[in-house]
N, C-alpha and C positions, 0 to 999 in steps of 0.2 A: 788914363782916367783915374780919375782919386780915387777914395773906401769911399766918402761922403755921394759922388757921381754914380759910381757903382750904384751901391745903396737904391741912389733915387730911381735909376735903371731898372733895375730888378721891380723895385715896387709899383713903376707905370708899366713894367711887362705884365704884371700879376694883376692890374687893373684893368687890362686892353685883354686877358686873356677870359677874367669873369664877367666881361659884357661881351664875348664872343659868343657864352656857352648860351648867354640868353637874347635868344631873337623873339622883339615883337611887332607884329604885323596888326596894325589898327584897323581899315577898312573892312567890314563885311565883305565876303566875296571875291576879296583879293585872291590872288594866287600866292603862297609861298614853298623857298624851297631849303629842301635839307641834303648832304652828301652823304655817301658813307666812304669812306677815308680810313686809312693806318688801320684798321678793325676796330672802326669807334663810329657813332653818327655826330654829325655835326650842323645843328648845332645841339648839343645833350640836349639841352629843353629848347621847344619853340612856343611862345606863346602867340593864338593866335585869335581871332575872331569869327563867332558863329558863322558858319557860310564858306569857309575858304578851303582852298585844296590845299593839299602841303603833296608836295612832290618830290619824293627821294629821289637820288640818282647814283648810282653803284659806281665807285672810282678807284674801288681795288682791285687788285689783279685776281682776285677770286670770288666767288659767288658768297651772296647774303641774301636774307631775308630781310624785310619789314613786317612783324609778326603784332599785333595786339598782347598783351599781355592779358586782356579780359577774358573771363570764359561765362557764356561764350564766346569766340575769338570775335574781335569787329570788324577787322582787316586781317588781310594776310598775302602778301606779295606773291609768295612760291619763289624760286632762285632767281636770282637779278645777277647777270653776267656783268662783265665789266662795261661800262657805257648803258645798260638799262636801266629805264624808270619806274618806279611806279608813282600811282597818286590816288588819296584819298581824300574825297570830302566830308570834314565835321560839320556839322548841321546842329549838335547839341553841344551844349555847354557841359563841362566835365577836365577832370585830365585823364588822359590815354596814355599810360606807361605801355611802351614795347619794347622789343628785343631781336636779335638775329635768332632762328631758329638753329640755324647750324653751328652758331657761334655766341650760346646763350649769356656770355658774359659782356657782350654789345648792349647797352641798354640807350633809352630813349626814353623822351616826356613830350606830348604835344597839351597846352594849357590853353582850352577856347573857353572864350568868355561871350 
């Protein structure tokens, strides 16, 4: 692989990696879903539409939370073993920053329109 190849490489990794981080889901009422992964959520921000659940699901080998960041709290999972879910329906338009309780440096954004 040439510098010029490389190059281009690199830069469609770094474009496929900043529309990973944003998922959006158009229909009202849809269902969508998020993971939590290497001690990060994924996707960081989900944008979503009035009406939808977004559904975490725990895929580390240790427990986490899905915690609201608002106070007062909007959600709050409690520990999610490896293979749990949880799920919450937005109903209002807003963003809801959250975070891992146990592992407060896990953060998260759900954007319902």
């Amino acid at each position: 692989m040439t510098a010029f190849t490389r190059r281009e490489a690199l830069a469609a990794a770094a474009v496929a990696l900043a529309l990973a981080r944003v998922v959006r889901v158009r229909a009202g009422g849809a269902d969508a879903t998020a993971s939590i992964d290497n001690f990060s959520f994924a996707p960081a921000t989900l944008s979503v539409a009035r009406g939808t659940k977004v559904s975490w699901t725990n895929r580390d080998d240790i427990p986490h939370t899905v915690t609201s960041a608002a106070t007062p709290r909007v959600f709050h999972s409690g520990a999610l073993d490896t293979g749990d879910s949880f799920g919450f329906t937005f109903d209002a338009p807003g963003e809801y920053k959250y975070f891992c309780a146990l592992h407060p440096h896990m953060q998260g954004t759900v954007v319902v329109t």
